[in-house]
C-alpha positions in Angstrom: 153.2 149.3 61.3 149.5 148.5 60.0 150.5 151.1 57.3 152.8 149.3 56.0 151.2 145.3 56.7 147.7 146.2 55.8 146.9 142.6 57.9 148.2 144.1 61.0 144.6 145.7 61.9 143.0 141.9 61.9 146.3 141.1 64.1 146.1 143.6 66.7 144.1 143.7 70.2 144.6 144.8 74.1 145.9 142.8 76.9 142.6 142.8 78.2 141.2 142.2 75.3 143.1 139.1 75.3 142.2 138.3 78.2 138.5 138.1 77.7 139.5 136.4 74.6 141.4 133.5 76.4 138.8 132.8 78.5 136.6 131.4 76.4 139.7 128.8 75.5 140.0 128.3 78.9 136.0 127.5 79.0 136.4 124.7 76.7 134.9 121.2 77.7 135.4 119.2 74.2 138.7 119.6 72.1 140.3 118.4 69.4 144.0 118.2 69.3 146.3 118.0 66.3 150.1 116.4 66.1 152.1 117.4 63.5 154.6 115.4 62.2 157.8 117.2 63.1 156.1 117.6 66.8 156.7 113.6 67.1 159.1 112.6 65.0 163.2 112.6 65.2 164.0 109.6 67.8 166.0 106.4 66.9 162.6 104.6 66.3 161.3 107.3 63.8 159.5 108.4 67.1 160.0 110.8 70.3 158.9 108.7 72.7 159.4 111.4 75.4 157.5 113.8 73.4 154.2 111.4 73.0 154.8 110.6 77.2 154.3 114.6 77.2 151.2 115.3 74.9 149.8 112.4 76.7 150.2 113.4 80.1 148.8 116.7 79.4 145.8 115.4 77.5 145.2 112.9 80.4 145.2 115.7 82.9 142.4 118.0 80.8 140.8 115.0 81.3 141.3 114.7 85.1 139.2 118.6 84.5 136.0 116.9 83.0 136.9 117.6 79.1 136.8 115.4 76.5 139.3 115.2 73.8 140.1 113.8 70.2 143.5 113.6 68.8 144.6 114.0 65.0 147.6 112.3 64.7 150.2 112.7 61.8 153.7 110.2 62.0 152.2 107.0 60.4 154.2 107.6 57.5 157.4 108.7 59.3 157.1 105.9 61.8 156.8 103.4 58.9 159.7 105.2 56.8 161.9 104.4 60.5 160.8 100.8 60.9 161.6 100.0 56.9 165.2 101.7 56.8 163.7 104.3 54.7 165.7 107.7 55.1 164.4 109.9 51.8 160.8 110.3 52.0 159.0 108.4 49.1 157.6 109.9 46.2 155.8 107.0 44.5 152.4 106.1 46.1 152.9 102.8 47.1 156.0 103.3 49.0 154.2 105.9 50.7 151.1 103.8 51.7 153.3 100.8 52.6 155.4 103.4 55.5 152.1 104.1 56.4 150.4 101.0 56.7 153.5 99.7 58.8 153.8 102.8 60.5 150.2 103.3 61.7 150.4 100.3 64.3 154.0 101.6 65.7 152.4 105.4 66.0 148.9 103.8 67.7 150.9 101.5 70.3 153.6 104.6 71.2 150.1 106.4 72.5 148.6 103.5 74.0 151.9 102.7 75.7 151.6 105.7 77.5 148.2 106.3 78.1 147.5 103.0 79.9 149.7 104.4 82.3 146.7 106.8 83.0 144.2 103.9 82.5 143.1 105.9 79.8 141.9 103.7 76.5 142.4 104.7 72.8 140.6 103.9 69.9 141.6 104.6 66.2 139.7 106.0 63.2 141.3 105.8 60.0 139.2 108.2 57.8 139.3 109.5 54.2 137.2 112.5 52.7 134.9 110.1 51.5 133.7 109.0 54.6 133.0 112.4 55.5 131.3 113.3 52.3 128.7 110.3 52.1 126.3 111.5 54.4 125.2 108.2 56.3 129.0 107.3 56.8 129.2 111.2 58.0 126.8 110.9 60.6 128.4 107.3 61.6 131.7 109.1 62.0 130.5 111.2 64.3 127.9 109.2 66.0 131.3 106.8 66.3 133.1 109.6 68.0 130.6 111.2 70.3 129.9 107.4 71.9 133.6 107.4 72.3 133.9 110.7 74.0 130.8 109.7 76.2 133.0 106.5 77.3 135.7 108.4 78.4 138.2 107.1 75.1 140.4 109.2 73.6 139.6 108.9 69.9 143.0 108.8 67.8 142.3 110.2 64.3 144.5 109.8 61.1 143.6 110.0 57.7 143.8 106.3 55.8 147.1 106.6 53.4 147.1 103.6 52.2 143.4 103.3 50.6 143.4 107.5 50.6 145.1 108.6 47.1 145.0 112.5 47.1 144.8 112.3 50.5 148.7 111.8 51.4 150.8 115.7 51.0 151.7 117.9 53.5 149.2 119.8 55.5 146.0 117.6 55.4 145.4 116.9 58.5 145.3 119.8 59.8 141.9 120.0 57.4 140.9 117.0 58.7 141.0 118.1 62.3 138.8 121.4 61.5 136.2 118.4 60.0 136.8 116.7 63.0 135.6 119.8 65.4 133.1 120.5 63.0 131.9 117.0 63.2 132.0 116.5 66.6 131.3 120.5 67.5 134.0 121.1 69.3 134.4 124.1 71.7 138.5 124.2 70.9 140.7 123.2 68.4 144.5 123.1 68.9 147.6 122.8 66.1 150.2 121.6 68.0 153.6 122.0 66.1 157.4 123.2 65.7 156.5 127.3 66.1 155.4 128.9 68.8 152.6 130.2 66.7 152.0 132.5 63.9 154.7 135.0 63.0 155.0 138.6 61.9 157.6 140.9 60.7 158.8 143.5 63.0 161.4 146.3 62.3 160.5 146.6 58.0 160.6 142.6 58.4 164.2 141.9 59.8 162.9 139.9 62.5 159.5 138.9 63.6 157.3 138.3 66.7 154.8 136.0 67.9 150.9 136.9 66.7 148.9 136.6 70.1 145.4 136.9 68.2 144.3 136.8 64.6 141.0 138.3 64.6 139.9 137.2 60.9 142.1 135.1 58.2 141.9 138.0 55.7 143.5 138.0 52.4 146.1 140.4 53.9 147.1 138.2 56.8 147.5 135.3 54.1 149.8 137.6 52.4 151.7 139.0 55.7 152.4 135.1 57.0 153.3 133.9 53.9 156.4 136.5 52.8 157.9 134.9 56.5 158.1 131.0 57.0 160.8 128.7 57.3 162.2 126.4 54.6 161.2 123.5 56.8 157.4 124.6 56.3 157.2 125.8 53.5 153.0 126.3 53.3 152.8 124.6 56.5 151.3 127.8 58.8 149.4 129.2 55.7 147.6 125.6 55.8 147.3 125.9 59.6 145.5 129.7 58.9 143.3 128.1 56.4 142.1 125.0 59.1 142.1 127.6 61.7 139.6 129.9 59.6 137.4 126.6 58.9 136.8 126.4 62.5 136.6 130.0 63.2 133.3 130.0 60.1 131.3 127.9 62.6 132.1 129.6 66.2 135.2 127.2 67.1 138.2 129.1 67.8 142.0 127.2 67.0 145.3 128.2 68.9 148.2 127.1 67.3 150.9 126.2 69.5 153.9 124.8 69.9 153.7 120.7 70.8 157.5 120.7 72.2 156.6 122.4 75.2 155.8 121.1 78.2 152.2 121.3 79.7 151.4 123.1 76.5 147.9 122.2 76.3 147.3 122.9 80.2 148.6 126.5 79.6 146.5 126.9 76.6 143.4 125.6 78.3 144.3 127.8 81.2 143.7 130.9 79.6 147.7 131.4 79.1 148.8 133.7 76.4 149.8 130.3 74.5 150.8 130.5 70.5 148.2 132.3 68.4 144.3 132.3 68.9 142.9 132.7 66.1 138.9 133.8 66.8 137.2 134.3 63.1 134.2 137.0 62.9 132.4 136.8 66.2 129.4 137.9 64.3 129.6 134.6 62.2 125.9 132.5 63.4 126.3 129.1 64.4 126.0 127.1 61.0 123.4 123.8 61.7 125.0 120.0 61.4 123.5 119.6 57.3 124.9 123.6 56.0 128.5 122.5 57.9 128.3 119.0 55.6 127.5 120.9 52.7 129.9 123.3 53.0 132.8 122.0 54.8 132.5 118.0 54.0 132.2 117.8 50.5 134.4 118.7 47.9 132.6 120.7 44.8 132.0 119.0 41.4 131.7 121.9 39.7 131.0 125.9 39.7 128.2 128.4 39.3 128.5 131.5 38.0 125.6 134.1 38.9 124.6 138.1 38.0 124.7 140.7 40.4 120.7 140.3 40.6 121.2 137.1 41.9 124.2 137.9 43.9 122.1 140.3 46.2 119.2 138.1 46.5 121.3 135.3 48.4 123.2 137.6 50.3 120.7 140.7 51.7 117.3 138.6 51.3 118.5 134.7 51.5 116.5 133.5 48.6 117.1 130.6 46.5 118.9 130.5 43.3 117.0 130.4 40.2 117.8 129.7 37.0 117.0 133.3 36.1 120.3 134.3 37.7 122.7 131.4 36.7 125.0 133.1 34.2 128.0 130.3 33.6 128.0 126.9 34.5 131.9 125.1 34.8 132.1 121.7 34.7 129.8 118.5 34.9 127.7 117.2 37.9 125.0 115.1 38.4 121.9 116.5 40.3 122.7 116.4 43.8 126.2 117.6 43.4 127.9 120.1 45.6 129.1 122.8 43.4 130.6 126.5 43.9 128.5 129.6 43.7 130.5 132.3 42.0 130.0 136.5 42.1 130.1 137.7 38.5 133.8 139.3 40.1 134.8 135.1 40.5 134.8 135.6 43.8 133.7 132.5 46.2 129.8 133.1 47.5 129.0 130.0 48.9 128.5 126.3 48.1 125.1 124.4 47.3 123.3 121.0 46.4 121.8 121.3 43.2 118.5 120.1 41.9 119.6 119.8 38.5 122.4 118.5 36.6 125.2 120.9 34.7 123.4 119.7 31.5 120.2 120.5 32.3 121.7 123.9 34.1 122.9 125.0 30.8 119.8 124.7 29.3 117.8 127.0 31.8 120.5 128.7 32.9 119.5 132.6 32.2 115.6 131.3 32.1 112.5 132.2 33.9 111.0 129.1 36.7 108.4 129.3 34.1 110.3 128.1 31.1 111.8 124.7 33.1 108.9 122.9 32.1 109.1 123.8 28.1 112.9 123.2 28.0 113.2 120.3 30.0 109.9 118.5 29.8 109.5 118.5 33.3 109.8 121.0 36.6 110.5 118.9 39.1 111.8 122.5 41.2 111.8 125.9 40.6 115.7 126.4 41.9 118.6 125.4 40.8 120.0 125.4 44.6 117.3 126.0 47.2 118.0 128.0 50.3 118.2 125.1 52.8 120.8 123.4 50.5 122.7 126.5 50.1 125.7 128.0 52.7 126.9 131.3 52.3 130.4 132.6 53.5 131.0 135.2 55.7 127.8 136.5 55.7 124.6 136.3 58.2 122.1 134.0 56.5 118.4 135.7 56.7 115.1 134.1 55.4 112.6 135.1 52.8 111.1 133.7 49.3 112.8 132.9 46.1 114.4 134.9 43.7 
C-alpha cells in the first residue's frame, strides 16, 4: 500500500503507538473547538437545535473536568439565510453580510439557550484578520480571551462577515481556529464536522478507511486526501489538513471529528480512537508568542527571493538575512512588512519583518552591509530581516551571527 500512496508512511502507526499518542489529547486542560457549518445546520429554523443541546452538553461536561474551552462557530450566514427566506446561498457580498449580520444573533442565542441550562455564560468575539495582524489589537484579543477563560466563559468565536470582505468563503474558520489556539496556546484543537475524519483509499482506491493518525501534512498526504472527498466538500478536509498542520508547527495537536456524534468531544478527550489526530513533527520547538504573530498572524505583502549562500545561513547557522544574499524582490512593501522568504528552488523558507522597504531592497539587494550607506544615504541596519524577526518552517531554529 505505501508503494503505491507514497503519503501512507506519514499515515501509518501501532495501536500502542496510538495509544501513547491519545494520551496527550486526553491530557489537554485548554481547547479550542470548531463548528462547521453542515455540523449545525439543516433544521426548520436554519438550525439543529438538538445538535447545539449536544456540542453544548459535552463542552459543559469537559468543563465539569477543570478545562477550559473556546468555540469557533460557523452558521451566522446559514441561520441568517433561514430567518430571511433565503434558499440559494448568495453570491453578491451584501446579501452575504446581511444573512450574516441577522444570522449571528439567532446562532449566539441557540448556544446561550442551552448553556444557561448549565449556568454556563457565553461571550462573543467577532474577529477579522486584521485584528489579528495589528499587534496591540493582537495581544487585546488574546488578553480578551484568556480573562474570559479565567472566568469560567465560554468564548464564542466567529469571524465578522459583515465588516470582513475576503474574509466570507468556505473554509476560513477553520484558519481562524488554528489562530485562535495559537493565540490563546491551546493544548487541543478540535474540527468538528460531517466525516468521521480523514479518509484514505483502500483496495487500489475503491473504497476508503478512516486515517487514525497523520504524523506530518506532507505534500503526499495533500495529494492522497485530495483524489477522495465528497462533492459536498469539495476542499473542505484539504483546508482542515492545512489548519490542522498550523497547529501542529507550534506543538498543538488537532483531531478532526465528526460533530454529529454524541459525546464526541468526551471520547476524544478521553483518549478514544476518535476521527483523525493529526500530531505534526514532534521535533518542531515551541515557537515564542512574537515568531507565531509573525508567521501565522499576518498575511505577507510581498516575497524574497534568496541564493543558496543565504539559504544555508538561515537554516544550519540561524543568521540574519543580508542584503548580500537577497536575489529577487516581488512586490511592494513598506519597511516593517511581513514578506515571504523564498529558496532559489521557490520553495517557502520562512516569513520575516523587514527593515527596509521593496524599493530600497532593490537597490541593495545582491550588496555588501558595507555598501547600504553609499546607496541609500543611510544604514539604519545591516539586515534586511534580522533573526528575531525572522520564523523559519519546519526546521529547528539555532543561534549565531549574521550572514
Amino acid at each position: 500500500m505505501h508503494k503505491a500512496y507514497p503519503g501512507w508512511r506519514d499515515m501509518k502507526v501501532s495501536s500502542q503507538e496510538e495509544i501513547q499518542l491519545r494520551s496527550r489529547v486526553a491530557a489537554a486542560r485548554r481547547i479550542v473547538v470548531k463548528v462547521g457549518t453542515r455540523v449545525l445546520m439543516g433544521g426548520p429554523q436554519g438550525i439543529k437545535p438538538d445538535r447545539v443541546r449536544s456540542i453544548v452538553t459535552d463542552v459543559a461536561r469537559l468543563k465539569s473536568q477543570g478545562r477550559a474551552l473556546a468555540m469557533v462557530s460557523s452558521g451566522a450566514i446559514g441561520c441568517g439565510m433561514a430567518a430571511l427566506g433565503i434558499r440559494r446561498r448568495p453570491t453578491r457580498l451584501p446579501e452575504l453580510q446581511m444573512a450574516a449580520a441577522v444570522g449571528q444573533t439567532r446562532l449566539m442565542a441557540t448556544y446561550q439557550r442551552f448553556f444557561s441550562r448549565y449556568r454556563i455564560l457565553t461571550a462573543q468575539l467577532l474577529l477579522t484578520h486584521d485584528d489579528l495582524r495589528n499587534r496591540q489589537r493582537h495581544l487585546n484579543a488574546r488578553n480578551t480571551l484568556m480573562a474570559l477563560l479565567r472566568r469560567g466563559t465560554v468564548p464564542i468565536i466567529n469571524e465578522n462577515d459583515v465588516v470582513a470582505v475576503d474574509e466570507i468563503k468556505v473554509g476560513d474558520n477553520d484558519f481562524l481556529a488554528a489562530l485562535v489556539a495559537m493565540l490563546i496556546s491551546a493544548d487541543l484543537l478540535v474540527l468538528l464536522t460531517t466525516t468521521n475524519g480523514v479518509r484514505r483509499p483502500q483496495n487500489g482506491g475503491k473504497r476508503t478507511v478512516r486515517v487514525p493518525v497523520i504524523r506530518s501534512v506532507t505534500p503526499e498526504v495533500r495529494k492522497l486526501i485530495g483524489r477522495h472527498r465528497d462533492h459536498l466538500s469539495v476542499g473542505g478536509m484539504e483546508t482542515k489538513l492545512e489548519a490542522a498542520q498550523m497547529a501542529a508547527s507550534v506543538g498543538i495537536p488537532t483531531v478532526i471529528a465528526d460533530g454529529r456524534r454524541k459525546m464526541c468531544l468526551q471520547e476524544i478527550c478521553s483518549g478514544a480512537p476518535v476521527g483523525t489526530l493529526v500530531i505534526g513533527d514532534s521535533r518542531q520547538p515551541t515557537l515564542p508568542a512574537r515568531k507565531r504573530w509573525i508567521a501565522f498572524f499576518n498575511r505577507p505583502q510581498g516575497t524574497l527571493v534568496i541564493d543558496e549562500g543565504a539559504r544555508d545561513a538561515l537554516r544550519r547557522r540561524g543568521r540574519s538575512l543580508l542584503p548580500i544574499g537577497v536575489r529577487e524582490v516581488r512586490g511592494d512593501f513598506p519597511a516593517g512588512a511581513v514578506v515571504d522568504i523564498l529558496d532559489p528552488q521557490g520553495n517557502l523558507l520562512g516569513r520575516g519583518l523587514v527593515d527596509y522597504s521593496s524599493e530600497q531592497i532593490r537597490l541593495i539587494k545582491g550588496k555588501a552591509t558595507s555598501a547600504i550607506p553609499e546607496i541609500l544615504g543611510t544604514r539604519d541596519y545591516d539586515e534586511v530581516i534580522h533573526r528575531d524577526n525572522m520564523m523559519l518552517f519546519d526546521q529547528q531554529e539555532e543561534t549565531d551571527e549574521s550572514a
